[in-house]
N, C-alpha and C positions, 0 to 999 in steps of 0.2 A: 197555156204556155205556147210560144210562139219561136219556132226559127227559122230563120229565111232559106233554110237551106232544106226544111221539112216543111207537112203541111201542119195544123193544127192538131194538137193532140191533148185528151184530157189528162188527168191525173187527180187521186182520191188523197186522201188525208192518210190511209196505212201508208202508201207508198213513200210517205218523206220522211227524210232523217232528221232528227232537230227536233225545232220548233215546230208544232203540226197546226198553227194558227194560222190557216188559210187567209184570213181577210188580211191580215196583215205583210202574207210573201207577195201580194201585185205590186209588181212593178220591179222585184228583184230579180238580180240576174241568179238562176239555177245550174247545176247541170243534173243531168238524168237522162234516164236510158228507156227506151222504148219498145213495145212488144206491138207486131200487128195483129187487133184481133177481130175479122169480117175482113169490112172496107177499112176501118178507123184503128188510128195509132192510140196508142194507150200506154202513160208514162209507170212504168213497172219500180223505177229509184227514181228519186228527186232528192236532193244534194245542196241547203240554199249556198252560195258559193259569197255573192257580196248584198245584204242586208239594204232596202231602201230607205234613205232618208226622206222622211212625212213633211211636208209644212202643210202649215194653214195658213187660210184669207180669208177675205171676203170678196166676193163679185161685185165690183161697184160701176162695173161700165160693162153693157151686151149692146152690140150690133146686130142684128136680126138679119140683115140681108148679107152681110158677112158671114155671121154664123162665127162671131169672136169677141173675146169683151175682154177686159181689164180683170187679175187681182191682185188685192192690197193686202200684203202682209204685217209686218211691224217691221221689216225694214227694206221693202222694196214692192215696186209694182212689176207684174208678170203678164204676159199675155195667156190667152188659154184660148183657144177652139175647140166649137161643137165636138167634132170628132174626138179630141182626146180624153171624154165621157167618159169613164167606164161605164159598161151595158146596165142600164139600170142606175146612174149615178147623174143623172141630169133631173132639174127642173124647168119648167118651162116657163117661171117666173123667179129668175135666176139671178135675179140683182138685187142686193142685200143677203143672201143668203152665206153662210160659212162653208167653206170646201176644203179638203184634202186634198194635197197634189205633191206630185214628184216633180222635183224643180231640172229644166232640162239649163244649166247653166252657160253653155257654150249659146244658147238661141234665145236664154231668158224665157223660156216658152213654161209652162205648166203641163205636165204628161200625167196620165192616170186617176185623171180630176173626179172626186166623188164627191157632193152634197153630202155634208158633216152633221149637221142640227136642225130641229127642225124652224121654223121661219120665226116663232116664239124665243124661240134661244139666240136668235140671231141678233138680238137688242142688243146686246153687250159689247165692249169696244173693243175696239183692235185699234192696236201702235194710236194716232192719235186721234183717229177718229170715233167722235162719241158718237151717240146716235139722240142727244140730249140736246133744245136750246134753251137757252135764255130766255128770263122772262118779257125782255128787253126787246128780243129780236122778235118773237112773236107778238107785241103790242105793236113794236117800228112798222111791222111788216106781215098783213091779214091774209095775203097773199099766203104766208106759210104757214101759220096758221090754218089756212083751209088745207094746207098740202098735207099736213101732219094728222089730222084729223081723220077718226076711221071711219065717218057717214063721209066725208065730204061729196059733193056731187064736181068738182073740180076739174076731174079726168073725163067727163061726160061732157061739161061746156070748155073745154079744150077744142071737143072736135067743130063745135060752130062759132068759133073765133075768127075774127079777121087777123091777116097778116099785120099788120100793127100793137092787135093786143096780142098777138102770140109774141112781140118784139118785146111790148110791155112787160108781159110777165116772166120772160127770162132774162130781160133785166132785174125785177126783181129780186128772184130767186138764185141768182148765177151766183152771187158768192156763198150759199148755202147748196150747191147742189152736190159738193162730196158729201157731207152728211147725209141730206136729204134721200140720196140715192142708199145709203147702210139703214135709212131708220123703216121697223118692219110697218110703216103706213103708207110714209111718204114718196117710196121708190117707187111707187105707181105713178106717181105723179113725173119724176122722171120720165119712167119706162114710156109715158103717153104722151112726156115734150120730145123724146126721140122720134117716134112713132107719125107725129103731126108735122113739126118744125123742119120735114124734110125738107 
């Protein structure tokens, strides 16, 4: 628990009134009352006062040197930053992946972002992006094919492309790459045209 008017102080599962399902009060606002014991404050009542509302998404866009990406819910895209991680709730191959967040509405922003599924569960759609193509689009286009593919060596001769066929292959790809980036093979392939195409 955190208020700006105190420093950080813990508090245990006896001490709260209610609901005593810890994973799920981050990000509520509380009140509760404090004893000092040592150096360290120690939440003695906890009170949940207003209940946070969860959404999901998915991460379909990270900036690395930003430290901020894109997610896609079923009816809106949010931004999110590194920082607003919970400790332990980040991956570091984070695109395609399902998250929980508390939606900051006034900034569109994502707060209390935790990694939801693991990268296997991640296959399944959200609002309208599948993670599936046509048989169509993979015959039209080998290019994606190899992107979707789990041996592919793709992301490896990426880095000794010339500027031309790096032009090349995101022409290809460019109208597949919201998908591409949700499906759990291909968003490497992404993650490595971000990466190179700087």
């Amino acid at each position: 628990m955190e208020n700006k008017e105190e420093r950080l102080c813990g508090a245990t599962e006896e001490v709260v009134k209610g609901s005593r399902d810890m994973e799920r009060m981050v990000g509520s606002e509380v009140e509760y009352k404090t004893e000092k014991k040592g150096k360290k404050l120690e939440a003695v009542m906890v009170r949940i006062m207003k209940n946070v509302e969860w959404k999901k998404g998915m991460v379909t866009h990270w900036v690395p040197e930003e430290l901020a990406g894109v997610i896609r819910t079923q009816e809106q895209e949010v931004l999110v930053y590194r920082k607003e991680f919970v400790p332990g709730g980040f991956a570091p191959d984070i695109v395609g992946k399902m998250v929980k967040f508390k939606l900051n509405k006034a900034r569109m922003e994502a707060t209390c972002v935790e990694v939801e599924l693991k990268e296997d569960e991640s296959i399944s759609m959200i609002g309208n992006i599948g993670t599936q193509f046509s048989e169509l689009d993979l015959l039209h286009c080998p290019q994606l094919t190899q992107a979707v593919c789990e041996d592919s060596r793709l992301t490896i001769d990426m880095g000794n492309m010339s500027t031309k066929e790096h032009r090349h292959l995101l022409h290809k790809l460019e109208q597949f790459l919201p998908t591409l980036a949700a499906h759990h093979a291909g968003y490497k392939v992404v993650v490595e045209m971000v990466r190179q195409f700087e």
